[in-house]
Phi, psi and omega in degrees: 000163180243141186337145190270339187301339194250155159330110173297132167308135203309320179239103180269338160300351172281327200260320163347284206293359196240320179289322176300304193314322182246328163088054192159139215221166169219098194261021185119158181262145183251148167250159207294141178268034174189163171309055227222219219276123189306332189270016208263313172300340149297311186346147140273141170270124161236126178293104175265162168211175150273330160209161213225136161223126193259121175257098174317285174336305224253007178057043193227126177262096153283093150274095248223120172101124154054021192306113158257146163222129180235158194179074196070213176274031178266163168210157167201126188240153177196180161271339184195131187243139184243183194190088191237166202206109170264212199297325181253045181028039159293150153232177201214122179259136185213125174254134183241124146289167196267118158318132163089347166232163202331158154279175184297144195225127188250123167240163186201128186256111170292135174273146183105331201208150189308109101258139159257162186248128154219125128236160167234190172180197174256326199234110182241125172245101180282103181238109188311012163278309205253004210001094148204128166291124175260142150237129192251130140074126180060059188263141170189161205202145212216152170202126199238133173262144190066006169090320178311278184263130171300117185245248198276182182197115177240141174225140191191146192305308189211125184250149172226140168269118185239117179278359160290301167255009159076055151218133203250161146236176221203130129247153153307176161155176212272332179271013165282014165273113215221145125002279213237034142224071196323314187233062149064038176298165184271135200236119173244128178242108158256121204270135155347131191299318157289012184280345200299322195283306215296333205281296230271002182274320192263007182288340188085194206296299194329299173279351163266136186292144211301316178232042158349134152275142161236205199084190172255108171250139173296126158284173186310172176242089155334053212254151204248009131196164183279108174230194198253154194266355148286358186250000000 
């Protein structure tokens, strides 16, 4: 998506008609979907699909089938990513699963340190002003050292994420509803603030990762809302 810093493109239909042609577009820096690796925000975001379509009127990039979108170390997968931009060239992204196939999937590499960010959900939404990411219904959000091991994991009917300052909310809701969650509460497994070094220190050689973090590293921050951290 593009940078607020560079010139927006001159043409965007143009630039439409040549991703139908290739099936693969560069629309520009995104800003992170996590708190993560700072240059991530230079980056260009690129989009692969099986197909890509431009709606003039409503000013929106369809993409369709097997949708990857990258941007530094962000990823993202789905059945269909839509993509609009408005007047102070902020953009926005909204990912949809396919029924009956994976839900929609997010990843992100925190900065400073081995960790990742992975959620999923049926509805992943970005909005590149306020950076912050929602994941709607059958939602879970994971911050793992070393793309591997979970130190958390929160599940909740709509998680909303701010990837500037790394605090998340949790709601509840009717598709949390389960056999051993009667009545659809938001359910969290939080790891001691030392395990990332110490746990992944007594795992041995085999299994720790190549630039393991170490030390007293902070887990995610709970927070009860969100505004945008530029303002």
């Amino acid at each position: 998506m593009t940078d607020r810093r560079h010139p927006r493109p001159a043409s965007v239909p143009a630039r439409a008609l040549r991703a139908l042609a290739t099936a693969f577009v560069v629309l520009g820096a995104l800003a992170p979907l996590a708190h993560a690796e700072r240059a991530d925000r230079d980056k260009p975001l690129n989009i692969e699909s099986d197909h890509m379509s431009y709606d003039d009127l409503k000013q929106v990039n369809i993409f369709t089938g097997n949708v990857t979108m990258t941007k530094g170390t962000i990823l993202l997968k789905a059945d269909r990513v839509e993509v609009t931009q408005d007047p102070e060239g902020y953009q926005y992204a909204t990912a949809y699963y396919k029924p009956g196939g994976p839900l929609a999937y997010m990843r992100q590499k925190r900065d400073g340190v081995d960790e990742y960010i992975d959620g999923w959900g049926q509805t992943i939404y970005y909005n590149g002003k306020t950076e912050v990411a929602t994941l709607t219904t059958q939602a879970t959000l994971k911050r793992l050292a070393g793309g591997t091991k979970v130190l958390d994991e929160i599940h909740g009917s709509v998680i909303t994420y701010d990837t500037y300052n790394e605090v998340y909310t949790a709601n509840s809701g009717a598709d949390q509803i389960n056999a051993n969650n009667p009545n659809g509460r938001v359910r969290a497994t939080l790891a001691p603030r030392n395990a990332t070094g110490a746990n992944q220190a007594a795992s041995g050689g085999a299994s720790k990762p190549a630039a393991a973090p170490k030390g007293d590293l902070p887990p995610l921050s709970p927070s009860k809302s969100i505004g945008n951290p530029r303002e």
